[in-house]
PyMOL Python script that loads the backbone (N, CA, C, O; Angstrom):
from pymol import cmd

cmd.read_pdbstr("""\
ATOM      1  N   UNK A   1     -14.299 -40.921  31.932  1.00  0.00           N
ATOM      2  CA  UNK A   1     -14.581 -40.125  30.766  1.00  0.00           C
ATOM      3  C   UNK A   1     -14.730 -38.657  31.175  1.00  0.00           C
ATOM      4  O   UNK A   1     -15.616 -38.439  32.002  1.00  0.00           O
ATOM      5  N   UNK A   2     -13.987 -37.573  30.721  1.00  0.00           N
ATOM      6  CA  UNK A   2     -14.249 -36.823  30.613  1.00  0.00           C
ATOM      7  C   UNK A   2     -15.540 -35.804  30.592  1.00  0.00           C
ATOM      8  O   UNK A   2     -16.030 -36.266  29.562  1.00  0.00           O
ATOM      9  N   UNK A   3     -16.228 -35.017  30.876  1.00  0.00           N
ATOM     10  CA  UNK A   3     -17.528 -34.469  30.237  1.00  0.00           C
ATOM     11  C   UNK A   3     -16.946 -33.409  29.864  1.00  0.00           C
ATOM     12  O   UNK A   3     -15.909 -33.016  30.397  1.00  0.00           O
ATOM     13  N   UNK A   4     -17.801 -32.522  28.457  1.00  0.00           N
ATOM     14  CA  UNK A   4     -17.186 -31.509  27.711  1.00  0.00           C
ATOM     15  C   UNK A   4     -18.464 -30.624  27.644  1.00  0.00           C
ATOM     16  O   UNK A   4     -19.144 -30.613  26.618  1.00  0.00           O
ATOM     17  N   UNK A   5     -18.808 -29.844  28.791  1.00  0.00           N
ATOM     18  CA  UNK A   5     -19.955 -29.441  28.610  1.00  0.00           C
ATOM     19  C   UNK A   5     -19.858 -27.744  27.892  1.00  0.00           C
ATOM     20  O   UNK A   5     -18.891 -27.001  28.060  1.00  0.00           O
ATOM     21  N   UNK A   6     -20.870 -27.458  27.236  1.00  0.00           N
ATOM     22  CA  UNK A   6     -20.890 -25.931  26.467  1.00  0.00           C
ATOM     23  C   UNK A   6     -22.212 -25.604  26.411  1.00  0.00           C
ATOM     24  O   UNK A   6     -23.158 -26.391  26.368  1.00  0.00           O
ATOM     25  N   UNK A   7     -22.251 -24.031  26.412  1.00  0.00           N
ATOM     26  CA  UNK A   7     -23.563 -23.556  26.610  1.00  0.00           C
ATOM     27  C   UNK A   7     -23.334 -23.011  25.544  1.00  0.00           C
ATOM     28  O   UNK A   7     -22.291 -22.712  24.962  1.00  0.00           O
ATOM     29  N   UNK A   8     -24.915 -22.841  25.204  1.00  0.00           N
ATOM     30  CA  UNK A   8     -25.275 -21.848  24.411  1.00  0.00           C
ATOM     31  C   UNK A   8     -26.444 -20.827  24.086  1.00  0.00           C
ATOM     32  O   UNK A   8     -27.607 -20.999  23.719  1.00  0.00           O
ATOM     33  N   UNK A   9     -25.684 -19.687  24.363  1.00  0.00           N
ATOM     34  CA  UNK A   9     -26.749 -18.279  24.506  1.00  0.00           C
ATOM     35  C   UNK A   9     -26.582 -17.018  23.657  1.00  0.00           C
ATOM     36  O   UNK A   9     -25.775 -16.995  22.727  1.00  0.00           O
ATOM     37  N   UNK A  10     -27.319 -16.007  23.966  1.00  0.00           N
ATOM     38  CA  UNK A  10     -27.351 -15.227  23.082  1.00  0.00           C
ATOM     39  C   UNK A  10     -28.625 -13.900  22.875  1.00  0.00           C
ATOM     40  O   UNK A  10     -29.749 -14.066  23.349  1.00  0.00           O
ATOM     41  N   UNK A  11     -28.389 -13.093  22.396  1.00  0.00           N
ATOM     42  CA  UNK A  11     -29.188 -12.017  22.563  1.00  0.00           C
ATOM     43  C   UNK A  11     -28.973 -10.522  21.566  1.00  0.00           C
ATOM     44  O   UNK A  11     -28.316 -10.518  20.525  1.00  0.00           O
ATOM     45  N   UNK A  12     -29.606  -9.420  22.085  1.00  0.00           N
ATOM     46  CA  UNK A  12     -29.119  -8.142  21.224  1.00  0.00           C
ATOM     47  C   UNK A  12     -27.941  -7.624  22.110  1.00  0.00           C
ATOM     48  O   UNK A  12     -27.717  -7.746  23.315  1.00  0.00           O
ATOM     49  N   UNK A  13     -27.143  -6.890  20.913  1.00  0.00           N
ATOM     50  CA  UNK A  13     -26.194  -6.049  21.500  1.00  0.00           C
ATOM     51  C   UNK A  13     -26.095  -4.994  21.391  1.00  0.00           C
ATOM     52  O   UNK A  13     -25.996  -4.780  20.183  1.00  0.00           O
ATOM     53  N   UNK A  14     -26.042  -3.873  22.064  1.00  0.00           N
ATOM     54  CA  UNK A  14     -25.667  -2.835  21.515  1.00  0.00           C
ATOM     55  C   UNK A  14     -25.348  -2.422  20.848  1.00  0.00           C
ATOM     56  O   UNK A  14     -26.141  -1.747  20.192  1.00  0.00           O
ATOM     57  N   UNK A  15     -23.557  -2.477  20.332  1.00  0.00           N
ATOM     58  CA  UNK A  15     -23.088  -2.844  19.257  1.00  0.00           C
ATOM     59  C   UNK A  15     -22.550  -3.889  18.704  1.00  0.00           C
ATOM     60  O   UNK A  15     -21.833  -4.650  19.353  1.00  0.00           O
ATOM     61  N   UNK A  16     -22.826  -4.069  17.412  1.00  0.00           N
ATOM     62  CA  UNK A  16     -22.704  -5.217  16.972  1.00  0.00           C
ATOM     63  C   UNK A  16     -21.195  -5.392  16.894  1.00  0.00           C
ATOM     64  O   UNK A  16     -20.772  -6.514  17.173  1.00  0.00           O
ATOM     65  N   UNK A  17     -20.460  -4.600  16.611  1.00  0.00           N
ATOM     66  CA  UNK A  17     -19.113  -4.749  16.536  1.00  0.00           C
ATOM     67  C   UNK A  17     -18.513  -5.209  18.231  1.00  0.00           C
ATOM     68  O   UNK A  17     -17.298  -5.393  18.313  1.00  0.00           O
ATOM     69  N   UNK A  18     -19.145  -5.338  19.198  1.00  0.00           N
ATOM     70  CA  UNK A  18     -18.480  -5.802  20.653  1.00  0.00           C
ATOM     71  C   UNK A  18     -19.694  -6.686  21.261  1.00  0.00           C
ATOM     72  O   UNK A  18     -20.774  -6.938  20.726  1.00  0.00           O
ATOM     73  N   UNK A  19     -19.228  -7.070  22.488  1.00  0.00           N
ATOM     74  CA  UNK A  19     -19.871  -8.134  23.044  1.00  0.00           C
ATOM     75  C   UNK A  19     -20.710  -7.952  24.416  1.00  0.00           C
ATOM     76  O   UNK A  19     -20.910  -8.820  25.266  1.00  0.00           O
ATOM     77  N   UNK A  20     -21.233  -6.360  24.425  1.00  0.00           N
ATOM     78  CA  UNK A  20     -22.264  -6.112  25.180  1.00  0.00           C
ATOM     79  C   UNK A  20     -23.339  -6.107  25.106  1.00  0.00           C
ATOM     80  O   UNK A  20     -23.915  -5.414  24.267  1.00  0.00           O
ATOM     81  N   UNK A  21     -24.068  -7.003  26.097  1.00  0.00           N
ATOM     82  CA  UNK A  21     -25.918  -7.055  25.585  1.00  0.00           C
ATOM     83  C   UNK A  21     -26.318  -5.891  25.894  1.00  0.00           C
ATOM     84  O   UNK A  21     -25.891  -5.129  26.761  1.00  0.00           O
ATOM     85  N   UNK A  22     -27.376  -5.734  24.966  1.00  0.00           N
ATOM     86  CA  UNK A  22     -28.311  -4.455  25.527  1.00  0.00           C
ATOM     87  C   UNK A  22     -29.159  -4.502  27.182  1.00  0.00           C
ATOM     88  O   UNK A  22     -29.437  -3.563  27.927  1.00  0.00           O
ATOM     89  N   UNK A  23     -29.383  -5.867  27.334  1.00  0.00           N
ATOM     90  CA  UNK A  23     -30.211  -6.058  28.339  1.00  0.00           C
ATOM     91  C   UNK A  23     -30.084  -7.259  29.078  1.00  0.00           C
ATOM     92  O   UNK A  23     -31.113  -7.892  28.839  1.00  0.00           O
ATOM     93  N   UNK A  24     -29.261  -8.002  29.962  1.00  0.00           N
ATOM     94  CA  UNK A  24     -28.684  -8.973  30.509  1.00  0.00           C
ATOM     95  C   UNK A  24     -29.972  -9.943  30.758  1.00  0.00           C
ATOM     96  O   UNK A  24     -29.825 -11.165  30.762  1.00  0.00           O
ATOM     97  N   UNK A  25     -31.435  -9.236  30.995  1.00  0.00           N
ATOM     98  CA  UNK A  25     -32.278 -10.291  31.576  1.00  0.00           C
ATOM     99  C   UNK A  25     -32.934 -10.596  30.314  1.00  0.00           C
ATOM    100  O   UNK A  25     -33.946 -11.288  30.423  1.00  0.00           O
ATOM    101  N   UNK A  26     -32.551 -10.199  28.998  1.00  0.00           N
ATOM    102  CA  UNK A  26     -33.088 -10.768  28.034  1.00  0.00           C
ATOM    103  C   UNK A  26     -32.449 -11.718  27.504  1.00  0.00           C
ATOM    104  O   UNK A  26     -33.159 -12.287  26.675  1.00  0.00           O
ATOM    105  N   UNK A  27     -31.240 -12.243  27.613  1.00  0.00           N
ATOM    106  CA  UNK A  27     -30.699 -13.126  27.228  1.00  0.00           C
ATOM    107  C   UNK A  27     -30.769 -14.794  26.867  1.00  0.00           C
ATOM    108  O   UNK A  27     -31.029 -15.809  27.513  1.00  0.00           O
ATOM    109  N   UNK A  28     -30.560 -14.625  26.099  1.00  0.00           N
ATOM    110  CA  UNK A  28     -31.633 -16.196  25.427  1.00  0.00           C
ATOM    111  C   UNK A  28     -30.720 -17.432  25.760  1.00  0.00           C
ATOM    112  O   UNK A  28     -29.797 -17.704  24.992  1.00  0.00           O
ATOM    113  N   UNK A  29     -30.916 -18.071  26.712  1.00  0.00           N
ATOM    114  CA  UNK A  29     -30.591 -19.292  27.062  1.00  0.00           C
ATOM    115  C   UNK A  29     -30.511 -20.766  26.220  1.00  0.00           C
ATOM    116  O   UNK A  29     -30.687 -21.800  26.864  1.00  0.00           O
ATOM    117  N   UNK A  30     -30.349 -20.805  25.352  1.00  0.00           N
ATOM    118  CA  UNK A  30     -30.688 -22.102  24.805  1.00  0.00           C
ATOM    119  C   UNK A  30     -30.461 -23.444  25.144  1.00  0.00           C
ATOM    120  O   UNK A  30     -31.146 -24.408  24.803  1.00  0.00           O
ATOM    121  N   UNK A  31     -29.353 -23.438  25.908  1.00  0.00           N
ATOM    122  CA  UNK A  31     -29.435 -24.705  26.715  1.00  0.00           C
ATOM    123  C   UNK A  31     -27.450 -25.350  26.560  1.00  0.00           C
ATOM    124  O   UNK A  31     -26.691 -25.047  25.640  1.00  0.00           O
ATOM    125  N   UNK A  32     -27.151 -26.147  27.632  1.00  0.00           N
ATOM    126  CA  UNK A  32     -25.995 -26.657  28.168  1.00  0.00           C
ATOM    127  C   UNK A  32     -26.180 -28.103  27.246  1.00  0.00           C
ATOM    128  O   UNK A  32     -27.047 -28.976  27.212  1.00  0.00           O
ATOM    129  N   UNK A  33     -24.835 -27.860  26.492  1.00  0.00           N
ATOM    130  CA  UNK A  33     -24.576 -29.275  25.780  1.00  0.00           C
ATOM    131  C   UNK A  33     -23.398 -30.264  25.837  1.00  0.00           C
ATOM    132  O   UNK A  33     -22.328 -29.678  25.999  1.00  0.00           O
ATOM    133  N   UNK A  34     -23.297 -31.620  25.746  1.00  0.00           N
ATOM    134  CA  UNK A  34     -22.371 -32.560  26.500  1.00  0.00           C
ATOM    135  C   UNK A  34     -21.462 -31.976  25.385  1.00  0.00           C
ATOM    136  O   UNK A  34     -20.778 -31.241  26.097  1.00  0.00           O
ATOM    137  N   UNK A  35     -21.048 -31.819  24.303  1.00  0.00           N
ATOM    138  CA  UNK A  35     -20.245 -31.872  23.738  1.00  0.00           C
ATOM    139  C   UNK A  35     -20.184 -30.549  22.348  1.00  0.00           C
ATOM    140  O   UNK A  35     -21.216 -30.081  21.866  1.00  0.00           O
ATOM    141  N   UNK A  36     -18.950 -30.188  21.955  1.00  0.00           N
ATOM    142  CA  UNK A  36     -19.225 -29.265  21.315  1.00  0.00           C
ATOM    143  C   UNK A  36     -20.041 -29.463  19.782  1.00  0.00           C
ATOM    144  O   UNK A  36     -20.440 -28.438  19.229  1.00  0.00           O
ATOM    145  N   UNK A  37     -20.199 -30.376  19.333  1.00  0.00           N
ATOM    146  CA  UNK A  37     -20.562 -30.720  18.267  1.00  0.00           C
ATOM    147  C   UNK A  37     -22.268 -30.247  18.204  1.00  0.00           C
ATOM    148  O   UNK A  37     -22.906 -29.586  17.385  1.00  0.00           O
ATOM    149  N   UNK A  38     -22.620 -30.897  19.422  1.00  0.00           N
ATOM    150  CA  UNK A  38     -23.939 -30.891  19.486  1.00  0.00           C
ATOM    151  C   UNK A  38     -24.360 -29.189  20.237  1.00  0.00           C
ATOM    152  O   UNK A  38     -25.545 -28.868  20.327  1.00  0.00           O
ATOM    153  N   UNK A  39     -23.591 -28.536  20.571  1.00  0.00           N
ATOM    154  CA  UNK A  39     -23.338 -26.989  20.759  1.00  0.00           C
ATOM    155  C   UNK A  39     -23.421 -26.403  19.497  1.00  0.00           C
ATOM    156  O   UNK A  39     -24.223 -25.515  19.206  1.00  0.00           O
ATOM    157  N   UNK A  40     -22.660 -26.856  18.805  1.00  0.00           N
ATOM    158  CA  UNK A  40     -22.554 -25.456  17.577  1.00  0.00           C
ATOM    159  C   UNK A  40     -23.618 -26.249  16.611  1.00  0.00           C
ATOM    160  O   UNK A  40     -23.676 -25.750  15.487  1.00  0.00           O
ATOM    161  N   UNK A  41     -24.325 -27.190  16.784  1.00  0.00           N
ATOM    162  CA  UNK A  41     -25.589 -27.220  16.105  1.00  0.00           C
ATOM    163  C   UNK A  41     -26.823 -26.439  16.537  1.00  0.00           C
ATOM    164  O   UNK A  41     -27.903 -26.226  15.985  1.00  0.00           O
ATOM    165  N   UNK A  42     -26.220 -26.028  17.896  1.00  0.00           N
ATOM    166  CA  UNK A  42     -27.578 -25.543  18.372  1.00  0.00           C
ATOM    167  C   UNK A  42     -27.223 -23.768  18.325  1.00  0.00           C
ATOM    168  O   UNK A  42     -28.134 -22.943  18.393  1.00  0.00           O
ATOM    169  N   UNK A  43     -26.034 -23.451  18.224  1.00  0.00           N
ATOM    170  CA  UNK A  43     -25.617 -22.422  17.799  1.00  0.00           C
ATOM    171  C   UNK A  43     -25.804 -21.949  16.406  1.00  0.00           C
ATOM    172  O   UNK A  43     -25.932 -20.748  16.166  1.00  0.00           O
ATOM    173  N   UNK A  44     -25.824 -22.873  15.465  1.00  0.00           N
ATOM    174  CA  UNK A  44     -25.758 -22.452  13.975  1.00  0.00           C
ATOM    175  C   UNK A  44     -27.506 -22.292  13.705  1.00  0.00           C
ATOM    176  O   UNK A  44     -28.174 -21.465  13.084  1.00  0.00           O
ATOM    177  N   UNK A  45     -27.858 -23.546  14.519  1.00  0.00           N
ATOM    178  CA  UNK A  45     -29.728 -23.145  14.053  1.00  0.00           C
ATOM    179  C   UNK A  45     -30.058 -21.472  14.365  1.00  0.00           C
ATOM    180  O   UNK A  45     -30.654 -20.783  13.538  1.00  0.00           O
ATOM    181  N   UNK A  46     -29.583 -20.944  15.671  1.00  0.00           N
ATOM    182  CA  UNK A  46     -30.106 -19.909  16.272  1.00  0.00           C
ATOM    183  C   UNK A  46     -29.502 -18.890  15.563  1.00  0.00           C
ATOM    184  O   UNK A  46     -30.203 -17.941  15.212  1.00  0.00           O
ATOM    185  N   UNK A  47     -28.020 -18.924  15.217  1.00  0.00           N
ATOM    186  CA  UNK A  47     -27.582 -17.755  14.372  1.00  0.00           C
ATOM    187  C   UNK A  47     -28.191 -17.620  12.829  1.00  0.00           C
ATOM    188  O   UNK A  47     -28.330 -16.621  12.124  1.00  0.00           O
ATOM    189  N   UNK A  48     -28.452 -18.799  12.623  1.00  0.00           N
ATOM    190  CA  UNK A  48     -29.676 -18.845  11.051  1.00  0.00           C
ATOM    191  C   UNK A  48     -30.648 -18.413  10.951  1.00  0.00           C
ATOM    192  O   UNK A  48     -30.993 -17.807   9.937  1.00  0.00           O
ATOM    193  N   UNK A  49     -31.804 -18.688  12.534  1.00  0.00           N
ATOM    194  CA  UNK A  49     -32.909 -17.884  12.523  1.00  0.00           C
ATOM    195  C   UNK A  49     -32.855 -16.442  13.085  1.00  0.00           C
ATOM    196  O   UNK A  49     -33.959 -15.908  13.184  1.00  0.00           O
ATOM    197  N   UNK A  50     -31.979 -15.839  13.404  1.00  0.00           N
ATOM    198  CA  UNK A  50     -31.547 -14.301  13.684  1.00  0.00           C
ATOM    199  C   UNK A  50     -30.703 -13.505  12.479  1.00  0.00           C
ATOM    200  O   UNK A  50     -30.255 -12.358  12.496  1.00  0.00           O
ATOM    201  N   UNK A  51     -30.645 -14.501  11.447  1.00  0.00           N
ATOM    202  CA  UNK A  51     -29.181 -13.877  10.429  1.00  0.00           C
ATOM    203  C   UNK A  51     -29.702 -12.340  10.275  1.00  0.00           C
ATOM    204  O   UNK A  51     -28.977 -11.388  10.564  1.00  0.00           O
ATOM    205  N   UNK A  52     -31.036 -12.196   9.788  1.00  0.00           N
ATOM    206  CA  UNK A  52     -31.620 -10.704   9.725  1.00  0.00           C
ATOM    207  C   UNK A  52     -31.548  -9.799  10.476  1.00  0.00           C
ATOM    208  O   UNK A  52     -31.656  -8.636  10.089  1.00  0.00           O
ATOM    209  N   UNK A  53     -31.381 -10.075  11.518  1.00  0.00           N
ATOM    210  CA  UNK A  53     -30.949  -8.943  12.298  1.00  0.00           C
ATOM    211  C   UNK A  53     -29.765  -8.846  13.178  1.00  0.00           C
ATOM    212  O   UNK A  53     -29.620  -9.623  14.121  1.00  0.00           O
ATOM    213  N   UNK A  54     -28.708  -7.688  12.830  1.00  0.00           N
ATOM    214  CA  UNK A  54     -27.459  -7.549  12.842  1.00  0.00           C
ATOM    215  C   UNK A  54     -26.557  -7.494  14.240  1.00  0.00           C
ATOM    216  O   UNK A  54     -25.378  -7.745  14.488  1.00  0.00           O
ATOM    217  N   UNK A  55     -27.757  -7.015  15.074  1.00  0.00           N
ATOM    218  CA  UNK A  55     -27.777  -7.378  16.561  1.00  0.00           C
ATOM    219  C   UNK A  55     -27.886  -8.098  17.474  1.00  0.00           C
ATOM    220  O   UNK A  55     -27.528  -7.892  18.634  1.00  0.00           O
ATOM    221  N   UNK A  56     -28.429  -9.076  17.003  1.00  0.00           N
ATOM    222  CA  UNK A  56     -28.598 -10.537  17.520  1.00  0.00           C
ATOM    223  C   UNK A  56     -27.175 -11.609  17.358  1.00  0.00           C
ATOM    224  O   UNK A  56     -26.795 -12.241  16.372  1.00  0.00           O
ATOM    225  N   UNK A  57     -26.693 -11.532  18.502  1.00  0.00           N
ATOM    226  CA  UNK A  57     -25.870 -12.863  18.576  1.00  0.00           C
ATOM    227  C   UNK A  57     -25.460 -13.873  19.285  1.00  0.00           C
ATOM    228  O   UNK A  57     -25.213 -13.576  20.454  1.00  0.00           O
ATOM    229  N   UNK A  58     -25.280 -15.082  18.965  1.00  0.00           N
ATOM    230  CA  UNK A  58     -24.962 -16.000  20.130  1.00  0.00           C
ATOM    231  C   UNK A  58     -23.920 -16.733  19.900  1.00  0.00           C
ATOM    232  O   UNK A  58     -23.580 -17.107  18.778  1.00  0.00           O
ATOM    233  N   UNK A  59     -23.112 -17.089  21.359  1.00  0.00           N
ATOM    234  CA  UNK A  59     -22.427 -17.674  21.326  1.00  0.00           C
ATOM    235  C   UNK A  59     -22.097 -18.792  22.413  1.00  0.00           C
ATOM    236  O   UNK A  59     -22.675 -18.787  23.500  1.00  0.00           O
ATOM    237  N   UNK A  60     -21.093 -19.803  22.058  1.00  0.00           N
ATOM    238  CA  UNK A  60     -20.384 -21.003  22.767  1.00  0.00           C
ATOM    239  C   UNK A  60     -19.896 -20.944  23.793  1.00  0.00           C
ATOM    240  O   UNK A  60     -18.746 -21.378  23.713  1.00  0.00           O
ATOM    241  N   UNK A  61     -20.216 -20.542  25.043  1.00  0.00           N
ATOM    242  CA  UNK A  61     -19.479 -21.338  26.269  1.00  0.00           C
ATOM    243  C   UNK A  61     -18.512 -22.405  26.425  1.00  0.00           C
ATOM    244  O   UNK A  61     -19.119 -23.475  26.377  1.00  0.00           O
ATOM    245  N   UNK A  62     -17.272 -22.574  26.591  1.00  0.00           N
ATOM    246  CA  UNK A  62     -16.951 -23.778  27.308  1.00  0.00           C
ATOM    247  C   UNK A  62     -17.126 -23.867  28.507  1.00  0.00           C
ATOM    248  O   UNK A  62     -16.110 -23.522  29.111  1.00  0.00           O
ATOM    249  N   UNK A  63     -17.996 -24.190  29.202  1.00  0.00           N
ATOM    250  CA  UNK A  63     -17.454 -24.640  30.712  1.00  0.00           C
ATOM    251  C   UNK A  63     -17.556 -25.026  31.431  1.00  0.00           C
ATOM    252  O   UNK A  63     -17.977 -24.699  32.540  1.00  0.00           O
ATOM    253  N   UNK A  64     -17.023 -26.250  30.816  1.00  0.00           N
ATOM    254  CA  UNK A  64     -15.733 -27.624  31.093  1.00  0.00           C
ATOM    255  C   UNK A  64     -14.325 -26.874  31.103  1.00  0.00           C
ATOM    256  O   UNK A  64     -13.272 -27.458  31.360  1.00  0.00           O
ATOM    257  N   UNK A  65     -14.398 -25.792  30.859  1.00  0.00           N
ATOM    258  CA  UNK A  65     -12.432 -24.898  30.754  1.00  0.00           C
ATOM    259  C   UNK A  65     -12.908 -24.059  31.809  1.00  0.00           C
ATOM    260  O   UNK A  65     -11.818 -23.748  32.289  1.00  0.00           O
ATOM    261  N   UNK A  66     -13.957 -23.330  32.680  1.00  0.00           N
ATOM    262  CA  UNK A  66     -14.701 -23.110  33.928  1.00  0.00           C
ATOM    263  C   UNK A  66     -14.147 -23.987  35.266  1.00  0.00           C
ATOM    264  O   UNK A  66     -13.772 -23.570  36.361  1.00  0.00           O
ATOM    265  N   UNK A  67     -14.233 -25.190  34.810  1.00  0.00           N
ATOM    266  CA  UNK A  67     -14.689 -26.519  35.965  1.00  0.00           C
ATOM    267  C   UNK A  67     -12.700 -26.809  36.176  1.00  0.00           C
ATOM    268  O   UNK A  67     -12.121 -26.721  37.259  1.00  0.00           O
ATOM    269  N   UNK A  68     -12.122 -27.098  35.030  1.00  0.00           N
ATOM    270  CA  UNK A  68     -10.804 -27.544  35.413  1.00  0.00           C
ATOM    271  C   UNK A  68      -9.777 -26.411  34.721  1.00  0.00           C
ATOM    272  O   UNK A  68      -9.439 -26.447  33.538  1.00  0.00           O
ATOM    273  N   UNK A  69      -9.337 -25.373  35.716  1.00  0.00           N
ATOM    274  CA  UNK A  69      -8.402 -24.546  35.504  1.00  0.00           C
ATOM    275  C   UNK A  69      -6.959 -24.821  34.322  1.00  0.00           C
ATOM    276  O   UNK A  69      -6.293 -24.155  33.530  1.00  0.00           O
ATOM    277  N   UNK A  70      -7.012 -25.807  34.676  1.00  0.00           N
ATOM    278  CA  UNK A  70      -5.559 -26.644  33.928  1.00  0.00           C
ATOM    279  C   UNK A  70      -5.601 -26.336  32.218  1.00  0.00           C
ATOM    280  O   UNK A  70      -4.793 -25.897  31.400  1.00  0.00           O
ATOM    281  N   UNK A  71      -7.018 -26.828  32.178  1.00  0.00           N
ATOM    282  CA  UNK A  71      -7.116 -25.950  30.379  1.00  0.00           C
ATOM    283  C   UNK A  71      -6.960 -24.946  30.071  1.00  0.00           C
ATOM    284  O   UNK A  71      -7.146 -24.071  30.917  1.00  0.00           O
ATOM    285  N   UNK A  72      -6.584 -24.601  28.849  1.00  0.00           N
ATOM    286  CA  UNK A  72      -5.706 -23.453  28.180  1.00  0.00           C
ATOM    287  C   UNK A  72      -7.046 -22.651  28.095  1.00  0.00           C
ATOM    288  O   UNK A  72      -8.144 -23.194  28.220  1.00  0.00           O
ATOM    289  N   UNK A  73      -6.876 -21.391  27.885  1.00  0.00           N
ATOM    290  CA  UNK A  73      -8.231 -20.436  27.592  1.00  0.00           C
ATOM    291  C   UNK A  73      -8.538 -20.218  26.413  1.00  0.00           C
ATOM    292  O   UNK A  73      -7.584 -20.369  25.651  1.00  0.00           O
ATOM    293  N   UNK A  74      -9.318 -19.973  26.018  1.00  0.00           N
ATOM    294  CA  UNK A  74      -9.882 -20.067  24.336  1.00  0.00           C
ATOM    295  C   UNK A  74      -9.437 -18.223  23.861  1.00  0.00           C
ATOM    296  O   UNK A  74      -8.964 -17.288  24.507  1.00  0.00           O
ATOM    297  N   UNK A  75      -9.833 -18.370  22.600  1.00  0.00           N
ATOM    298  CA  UNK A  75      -9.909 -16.959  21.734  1.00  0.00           C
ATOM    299  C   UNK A  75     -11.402 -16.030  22.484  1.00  0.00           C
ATOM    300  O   UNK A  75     -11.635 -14.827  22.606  1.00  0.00           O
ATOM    301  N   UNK A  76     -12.015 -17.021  22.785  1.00  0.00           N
ATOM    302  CA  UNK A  76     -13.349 -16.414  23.583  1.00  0.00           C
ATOM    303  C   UNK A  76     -12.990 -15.138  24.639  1.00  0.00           C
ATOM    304  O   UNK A  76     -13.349 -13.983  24.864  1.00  0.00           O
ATOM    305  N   UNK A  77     -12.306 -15.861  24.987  1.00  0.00           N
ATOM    306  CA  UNK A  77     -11.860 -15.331  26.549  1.00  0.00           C
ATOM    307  C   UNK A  77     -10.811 -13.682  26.197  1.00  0.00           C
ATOM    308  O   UNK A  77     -10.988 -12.613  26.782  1.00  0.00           O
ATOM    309  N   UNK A  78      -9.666 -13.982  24.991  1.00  0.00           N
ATOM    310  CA  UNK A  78      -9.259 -12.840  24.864  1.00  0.00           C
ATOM    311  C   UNK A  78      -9.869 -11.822  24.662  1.00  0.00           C
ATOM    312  O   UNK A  78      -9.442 -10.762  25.120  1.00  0.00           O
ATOM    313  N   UNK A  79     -11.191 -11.883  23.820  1.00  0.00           N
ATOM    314  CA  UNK A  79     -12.028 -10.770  23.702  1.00  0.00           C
ATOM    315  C   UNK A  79     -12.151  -9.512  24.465  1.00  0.00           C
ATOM    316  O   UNK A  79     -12.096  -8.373  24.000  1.00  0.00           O
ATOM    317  N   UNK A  80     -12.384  -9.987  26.137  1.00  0.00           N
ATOM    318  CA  UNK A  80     -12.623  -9.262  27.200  1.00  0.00           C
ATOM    319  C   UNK A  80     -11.307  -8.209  27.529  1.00  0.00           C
ATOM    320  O   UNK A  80     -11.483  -7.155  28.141  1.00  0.00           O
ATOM    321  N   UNK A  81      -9.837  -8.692  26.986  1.00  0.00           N
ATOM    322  CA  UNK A  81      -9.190  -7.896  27.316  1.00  0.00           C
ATOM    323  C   UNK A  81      -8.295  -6.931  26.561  1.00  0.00           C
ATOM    324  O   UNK A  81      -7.637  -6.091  27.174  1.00  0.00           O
TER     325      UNK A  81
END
""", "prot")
cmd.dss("prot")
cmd.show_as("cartoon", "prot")
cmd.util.cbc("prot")
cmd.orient("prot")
């Protein structure tokens, strides 16, 4: 079996329009999940209790696409370039 592991974290950004934290050691960890389902539940709680403030964001890790090169790269990943 496969494992499909995803994190999920999150924090303030500078600007909200890009994907730089203000402060790397503040970054909110929420925790590594077997599967994405149970990821973006733990993603949607945290983006619900931050909706108020415009700076706060978190997001999905894959990586299980980290661990085996062979997988395709996500929309995540284009961001950076």
């Amino acid at each position: 079996m496969t494992q499909r592991l995803h994190l999920v974290f999150g924090g303030d950004l500078i600007d909200p329009s890009e994907t730089v934290f203000k402060d790397v050691n503040d970054i909110h960890i929420v925790g590594m999940f077997p599967d994405y389902d149970s990821a973006h539940k733990a993603w949607k709680a945290e983006a619900q209790r931050t909706v108020d403030n415009a700076h706060t964001r978190y997001f999905i890790a894959h990586i299980h696409r980290l661990l085996d090169e062979e997988q395709p790269g996500s929309a995540t990943q284009a961001l950076g370039t």
